[in-house]
C-alpha positions, 0 to 999 in steps of 0.5 A: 567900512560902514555898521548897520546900527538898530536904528537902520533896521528900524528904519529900513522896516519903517520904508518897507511896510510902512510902519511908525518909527516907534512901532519898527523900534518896538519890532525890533526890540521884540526880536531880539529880546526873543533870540536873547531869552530862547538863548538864554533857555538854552534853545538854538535859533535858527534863520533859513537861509542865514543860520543858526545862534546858540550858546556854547559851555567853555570849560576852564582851561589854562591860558597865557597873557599874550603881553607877559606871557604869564599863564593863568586860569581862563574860568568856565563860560558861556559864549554865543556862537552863530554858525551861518548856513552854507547858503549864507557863506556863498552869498557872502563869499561871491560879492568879496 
């Protein structure tokens, strides 16, 4: 199974618009800063057509060790959570 890194995005909007490599690194970087920090400030981030990024409140709760089974206390968290658009998880479920 292959991983498409940063890199390959980079290099990917270099091929299609012509870019410098450092200005298609530099695009990138920007768009994630920016999903990062709209995140961060509590906003969802929403792509038509492949869907929504937004960070969940976990309370705390009580938990096992899967190992050990010994119980312990998970502590409260923020967690990032991506829902993909039915649009997406049709494109995705046809070439399976």
């Amino acid at each position: 199974m292959a991983t498409i890194t940063r890199n390959d995005l980079a290099l990917k909007l270099r091929d299609a618009f012509g870019f410098t490599a450092a200005q298609s690194g530099k695009l990138i970087d920007v768009i994630f800063d920016e999903i990062c920090e709209s995140l961060v400030n509590g906003e969802e981030v929403k792509f038509a057509g492949f869907g929504t990024f937004k960070i969940l409140d976990k309370s705390a709760r009580i938990g096992r060790n899967p190992k050990t089974g010994e119980t312990a206390i998970v502590s409260a968290r923020r967690v990032a959570s991506f829902r993909p658009c039915n649009e997406f998880r049709e494109r995705v479920s046809k070439n399976k």
